[in-house]
N, C-alpha and C positions, 0 to 999 in steps of 0.2 A: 280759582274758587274763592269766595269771600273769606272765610273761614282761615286762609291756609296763610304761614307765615314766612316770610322775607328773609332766609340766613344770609349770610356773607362770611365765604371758607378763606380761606388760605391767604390772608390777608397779613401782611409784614413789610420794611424798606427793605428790598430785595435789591432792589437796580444800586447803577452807578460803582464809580472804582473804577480801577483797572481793567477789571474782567466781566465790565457789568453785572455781577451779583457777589457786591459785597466785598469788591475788592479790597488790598491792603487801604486807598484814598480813599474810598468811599464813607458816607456817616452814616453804618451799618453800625450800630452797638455803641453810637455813642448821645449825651444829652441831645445832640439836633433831634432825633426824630421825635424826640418825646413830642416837640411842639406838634408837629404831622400825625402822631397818633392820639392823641388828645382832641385832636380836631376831628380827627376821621371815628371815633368812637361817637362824639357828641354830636356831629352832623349823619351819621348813618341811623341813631337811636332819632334821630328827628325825625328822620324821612321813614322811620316804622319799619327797618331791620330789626327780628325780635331777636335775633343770635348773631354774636361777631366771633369769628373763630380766627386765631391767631396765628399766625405759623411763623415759627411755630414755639412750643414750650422752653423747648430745651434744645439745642443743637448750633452750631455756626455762629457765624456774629449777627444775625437777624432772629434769632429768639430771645425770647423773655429772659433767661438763662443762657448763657455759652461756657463752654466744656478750656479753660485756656485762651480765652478768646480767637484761640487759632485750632485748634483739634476737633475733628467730627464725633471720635470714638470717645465712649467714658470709661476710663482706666481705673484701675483700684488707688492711683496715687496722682489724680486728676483733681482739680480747685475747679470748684463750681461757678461763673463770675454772673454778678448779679447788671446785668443791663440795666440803663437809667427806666428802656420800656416798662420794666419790670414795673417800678415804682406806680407807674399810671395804672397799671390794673390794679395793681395793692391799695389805691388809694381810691380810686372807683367804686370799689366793692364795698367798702368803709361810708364813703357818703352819700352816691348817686342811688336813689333811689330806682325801682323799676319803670316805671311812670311816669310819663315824658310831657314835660308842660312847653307851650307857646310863652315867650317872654316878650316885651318891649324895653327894650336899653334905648334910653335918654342921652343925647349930649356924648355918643362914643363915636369910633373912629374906626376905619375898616380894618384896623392892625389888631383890634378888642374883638374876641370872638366868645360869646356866653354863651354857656348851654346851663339850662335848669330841668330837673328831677323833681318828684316828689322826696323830703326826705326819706331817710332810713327809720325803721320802727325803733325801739328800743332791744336791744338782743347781745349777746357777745360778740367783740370783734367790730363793731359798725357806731356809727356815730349819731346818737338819736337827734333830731333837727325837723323842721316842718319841711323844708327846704333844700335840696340839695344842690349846690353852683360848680360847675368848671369855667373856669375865666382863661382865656388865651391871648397873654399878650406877645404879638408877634416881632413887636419891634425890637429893635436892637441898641437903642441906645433911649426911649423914650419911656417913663415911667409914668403909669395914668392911675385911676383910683375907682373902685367901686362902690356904691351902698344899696341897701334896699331898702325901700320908707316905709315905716310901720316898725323896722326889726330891732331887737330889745339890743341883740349881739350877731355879730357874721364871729364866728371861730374859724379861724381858714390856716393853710399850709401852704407855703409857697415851694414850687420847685424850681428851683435856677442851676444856671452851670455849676460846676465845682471849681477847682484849681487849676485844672487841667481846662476851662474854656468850654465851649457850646461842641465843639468838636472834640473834646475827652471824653474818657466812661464813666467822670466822677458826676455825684449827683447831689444839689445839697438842698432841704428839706428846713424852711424858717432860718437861711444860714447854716446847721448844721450837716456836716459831710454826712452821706447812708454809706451803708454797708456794701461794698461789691466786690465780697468774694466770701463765699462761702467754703469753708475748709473743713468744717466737721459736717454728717449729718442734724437736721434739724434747727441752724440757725438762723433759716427766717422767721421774722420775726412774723406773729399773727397781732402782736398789736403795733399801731401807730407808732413809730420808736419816737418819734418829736411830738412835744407838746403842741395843740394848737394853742395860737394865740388869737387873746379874742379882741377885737375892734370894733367900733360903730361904719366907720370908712374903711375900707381896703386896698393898701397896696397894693400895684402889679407891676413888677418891677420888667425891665424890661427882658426879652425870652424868656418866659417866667408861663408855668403849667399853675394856675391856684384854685385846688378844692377848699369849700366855702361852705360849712355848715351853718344856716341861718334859723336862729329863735325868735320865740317872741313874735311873730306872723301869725295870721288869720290863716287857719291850713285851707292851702290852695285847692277850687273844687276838683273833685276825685282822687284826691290825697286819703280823706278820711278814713279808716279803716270799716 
């Protein structure tokens, strides 16, 4: 029916490992998938999935959340640990707008993968911008650079490895290490815990996830409120 809209359920890096789901070798819960989920977010919002459901929130080493990163059950004296996926949703919700624009990238390379948004309105928790950008750069040792012509400022957040490598749980955020482990109730955070930094050019360093709030643009048609 015309009308009727496109979800996509149970959607997570499920395979691979030892046991095919999630095994102890597998990059189940760690920085790798961010790249694969950032991509499979902005190319399924392209193709007009109106809802992506994750699976899942909380549980195993393929949610948003894991319990130990090894325990199913959540115990009264069980650590919450915060997956790098996590971060992607956290920072989606902040700049990607609902609103799914056609881009043209000039001069990039098939390792560079954009996806563009209407910005966010102005509101708590979100980051007001005309513009909303995810940049995916997939390579691994090559660093390349973005702008937009017209824009006053890009404010963006890069997500790269941690200390732990593309294959640890750590996750770092302009350089700085995030959080991933929650041990009390309540310490995620609802705002961006890193500054963005703002630039004319943008950095994309290599395996690197970067949200990219752009000012200073002509609001793109059907942007406008």
């Amino acid at each position: 029916m015309p009308s009727s809209q496109v979800w996509a359920g149970e959607n997570g890096p499920t395979g691979g490992g030892s046991d095919g789901t999630c095994g102890d070798n597998s990059a189940c819960g760690t920085y790798a998938t961010t790249l694969w989920y950032a991509d499979e977010l902005g190319l399924r919002a392209r193709s007009g999935f109106s809802q992506h459901q994750r699976q899942d929130l909380l549980g195993g080493r393929y949610g948003l959340l894991g319990i130990d990163h090894d325990n199913e059950a959540l115990g009264a004296h069980s650590h919450v640990a915060i997956h790098p996926d996590f971060w992607i949703n956290f920072m989606w919700k902040r700049v990607m707008g609902a609103k799914v624009l056609n881009v043209t990238v000039a001069n990039t390379n098939a390792e560079v993968r954009v996806y563009a948004h209407c910005g966010m309105p102005p509101s708590p928790n979100r980051i007001d911008s005309e513009l909303g950008l995810v940049v995916i750069n997939l390579s691994n040792t090559t660093e390349s650079s973005i702008g937009v012509p017209g824009a006053t400022a890009l404010t963006g957040w890069s997500l790269t490895p941690g200390r732990d490598g593309v294959f640890g749980s750590k996750i770092d955020m302009n350089g700085v290490e995030l959080l991933d482990l929650i041990q009390e109730p309540g310490q995620v955070p609802e705002d961006v815990p890193v500054a963005g930094v703002m630039k004319k050019i943008w950095s994309l360093p290599p395996v690197s996830v970067n949200f990219i709030s752009v000012s200073g643009i002509r609001m793109p048609p059907g942007c406008a409120a």
